[in-house]
Residue frames relative to the residue before (quaternion, step in Angstrom):
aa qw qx qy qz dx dy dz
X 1.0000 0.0000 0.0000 0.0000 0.00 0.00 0.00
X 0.2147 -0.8275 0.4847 0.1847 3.48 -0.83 0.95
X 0.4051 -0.7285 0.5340 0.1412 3.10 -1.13 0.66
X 0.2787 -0.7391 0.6132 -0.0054 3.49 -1.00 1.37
X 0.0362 0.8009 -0.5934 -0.0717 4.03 -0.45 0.80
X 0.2625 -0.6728 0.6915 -0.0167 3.62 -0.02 1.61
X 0.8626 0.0322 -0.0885 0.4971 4.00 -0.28 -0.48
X 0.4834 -0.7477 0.4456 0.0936 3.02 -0.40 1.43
X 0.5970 0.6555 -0.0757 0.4562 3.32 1.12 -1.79
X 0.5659 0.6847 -0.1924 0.4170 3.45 1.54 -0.76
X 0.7703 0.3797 0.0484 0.5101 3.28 0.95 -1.72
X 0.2532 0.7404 -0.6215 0.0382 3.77 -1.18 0.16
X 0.4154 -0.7063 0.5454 0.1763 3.54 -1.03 1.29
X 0.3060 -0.7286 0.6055 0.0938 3.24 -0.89 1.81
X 0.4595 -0.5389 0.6148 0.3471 3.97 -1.06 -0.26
X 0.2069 -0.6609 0.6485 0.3161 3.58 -1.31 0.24
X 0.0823 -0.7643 0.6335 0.0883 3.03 -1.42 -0.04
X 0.6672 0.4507 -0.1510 0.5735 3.82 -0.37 0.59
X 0.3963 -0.7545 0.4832 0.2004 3.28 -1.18 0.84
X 0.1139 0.9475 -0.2976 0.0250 3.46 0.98 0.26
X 0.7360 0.2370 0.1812 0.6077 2.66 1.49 -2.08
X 0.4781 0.5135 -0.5871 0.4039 3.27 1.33 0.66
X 0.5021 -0.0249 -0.8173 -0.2817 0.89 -2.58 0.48
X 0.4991 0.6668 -0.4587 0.3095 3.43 1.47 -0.17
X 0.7531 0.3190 0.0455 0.5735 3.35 1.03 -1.43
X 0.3369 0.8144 -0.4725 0.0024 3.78 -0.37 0.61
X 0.7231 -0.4764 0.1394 0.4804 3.14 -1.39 0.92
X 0.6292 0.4206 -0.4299 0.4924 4.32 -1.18 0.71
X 0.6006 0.5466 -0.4853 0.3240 3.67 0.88 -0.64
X 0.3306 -0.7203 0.5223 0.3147 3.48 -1.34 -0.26
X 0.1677 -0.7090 0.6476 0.2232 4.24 -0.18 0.55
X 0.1351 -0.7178 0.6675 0.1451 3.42 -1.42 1.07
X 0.0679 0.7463 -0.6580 0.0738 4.10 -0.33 1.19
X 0.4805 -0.6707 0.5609 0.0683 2.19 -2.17 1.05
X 0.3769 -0.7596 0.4779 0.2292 3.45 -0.30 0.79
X 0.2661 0.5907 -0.7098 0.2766 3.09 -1.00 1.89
X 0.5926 -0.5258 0.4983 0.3524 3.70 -1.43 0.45
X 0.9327 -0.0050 0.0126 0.3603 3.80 0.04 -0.07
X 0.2167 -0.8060 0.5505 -0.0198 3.24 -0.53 0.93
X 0.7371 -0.4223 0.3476 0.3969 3.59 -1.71 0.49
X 0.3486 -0.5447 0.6324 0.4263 3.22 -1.51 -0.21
X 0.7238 0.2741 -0.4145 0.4787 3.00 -1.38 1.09
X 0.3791 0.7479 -0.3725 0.3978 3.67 0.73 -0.39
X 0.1330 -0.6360 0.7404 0.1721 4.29 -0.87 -0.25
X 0.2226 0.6934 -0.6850 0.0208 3.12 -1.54 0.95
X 0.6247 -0.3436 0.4236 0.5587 3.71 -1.18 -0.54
X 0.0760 0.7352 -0.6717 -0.0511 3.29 -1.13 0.06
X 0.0424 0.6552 -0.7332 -0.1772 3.59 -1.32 0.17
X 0.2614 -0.6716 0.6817 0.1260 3.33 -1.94 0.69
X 0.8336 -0.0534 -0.0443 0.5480 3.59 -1.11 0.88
X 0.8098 -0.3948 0.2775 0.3337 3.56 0.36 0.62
X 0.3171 0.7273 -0.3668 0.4858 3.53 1.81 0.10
X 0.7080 -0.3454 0.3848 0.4810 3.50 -1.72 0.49
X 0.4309 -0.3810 0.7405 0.3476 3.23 -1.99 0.20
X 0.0559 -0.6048 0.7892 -0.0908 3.34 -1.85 0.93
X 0.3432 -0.5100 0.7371 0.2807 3.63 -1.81 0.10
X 0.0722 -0.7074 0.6977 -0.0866 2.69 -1.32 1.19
X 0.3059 -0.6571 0.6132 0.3139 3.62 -1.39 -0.47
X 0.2616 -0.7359 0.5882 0.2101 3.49 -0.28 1.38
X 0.0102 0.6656 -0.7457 -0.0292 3.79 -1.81 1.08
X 0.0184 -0.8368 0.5445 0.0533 3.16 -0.45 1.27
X 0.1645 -0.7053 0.6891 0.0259 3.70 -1.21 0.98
X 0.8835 -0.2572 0.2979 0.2539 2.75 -1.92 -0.79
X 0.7038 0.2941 -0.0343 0.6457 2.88 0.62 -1.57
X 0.9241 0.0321 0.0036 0.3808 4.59 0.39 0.41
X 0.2736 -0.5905 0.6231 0.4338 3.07 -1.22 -1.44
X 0.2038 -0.7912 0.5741 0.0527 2.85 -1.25 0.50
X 0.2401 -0.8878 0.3889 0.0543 3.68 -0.48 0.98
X 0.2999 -0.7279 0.6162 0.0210 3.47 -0.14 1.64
X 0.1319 -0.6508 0.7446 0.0677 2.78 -1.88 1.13
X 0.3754 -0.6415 0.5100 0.4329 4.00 -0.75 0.14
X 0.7456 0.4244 -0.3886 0.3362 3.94 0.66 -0.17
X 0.4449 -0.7378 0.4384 0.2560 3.43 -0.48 1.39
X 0.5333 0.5577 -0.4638 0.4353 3.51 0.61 0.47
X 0.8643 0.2590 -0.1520 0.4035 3.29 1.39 0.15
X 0.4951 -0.7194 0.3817 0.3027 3.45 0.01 1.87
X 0.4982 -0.4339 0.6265 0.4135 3.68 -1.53 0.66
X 0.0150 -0.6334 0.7638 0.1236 3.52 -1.88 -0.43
X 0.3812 -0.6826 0.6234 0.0111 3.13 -1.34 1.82
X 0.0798 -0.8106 0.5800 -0.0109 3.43 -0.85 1.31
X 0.4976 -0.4387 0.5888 0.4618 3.57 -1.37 0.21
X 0.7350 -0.3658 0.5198 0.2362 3.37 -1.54 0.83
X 0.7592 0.4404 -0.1472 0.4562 3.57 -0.36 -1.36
X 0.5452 0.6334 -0.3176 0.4480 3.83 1.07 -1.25
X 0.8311 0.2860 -0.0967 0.4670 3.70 0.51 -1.75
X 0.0917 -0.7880 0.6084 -0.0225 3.65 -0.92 1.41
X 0.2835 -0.8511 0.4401 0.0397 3.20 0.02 1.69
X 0.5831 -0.7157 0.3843 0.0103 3.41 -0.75 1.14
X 0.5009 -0.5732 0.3864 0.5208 3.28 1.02 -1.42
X 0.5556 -0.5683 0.4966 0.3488 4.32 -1.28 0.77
X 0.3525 -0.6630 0.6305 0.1966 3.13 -1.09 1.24
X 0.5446 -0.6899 0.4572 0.1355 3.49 -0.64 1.51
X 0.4792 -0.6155 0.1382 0.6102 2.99 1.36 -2.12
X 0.4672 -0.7449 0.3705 0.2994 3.48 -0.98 -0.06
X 0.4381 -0.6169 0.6451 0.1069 3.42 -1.39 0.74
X 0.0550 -0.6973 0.7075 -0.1012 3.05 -1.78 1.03
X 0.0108 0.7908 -0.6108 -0.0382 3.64 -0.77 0.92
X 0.3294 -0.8348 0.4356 0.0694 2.90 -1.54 0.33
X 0.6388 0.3541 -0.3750 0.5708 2.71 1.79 0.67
């Protein structure tokens, strides 16, 4: 799916850091999000929880929260109160170099 950036002013490429999201995402890549308050379930965005680092996450939303998916199975999801998780903006996508 291609991506069209009509407002430039909108968007800004965060660094990863951490092994969270490898192997999809790993720590040197760059995520390019768009700044917006909320995003699909299922979707990846920045997120921060109680004032903690920003991180990429996958946002599952339900009833009773959100819940925050990592892709590395060394790390459990964690179900938050709604109110807890202060989305950032949809990682669009990410970049990885190699030189």
């Amino acid at each position: 799916m291609d991506h069209i950036i009509t407002n430039p002013e909108d968007y800004a490429y965060f660094p990863v850091s951490g092994d969270s999201m490898a192997p999809r995402i790993n720590e040197g890549d760059r995520a390019l999000v768009r700044f917006q308050p909320d995003v699909e379930s299922g979707q990846l965005a920045v997120v921060m929880v109680d004032g903690e680092d920003w991180v990429i996450r996958k946002i599952i939303k339900g009833e009773n929260g959100i819940t925050l998916q990592t892709f590395n199975p060394a790390y459990e999801a964690r179900a938050y109160e709604a109110d807890k998780v202060k989305i950032a903006g949809l990682v669009v996508v990410t970049e990885r170099f190699f030189a």
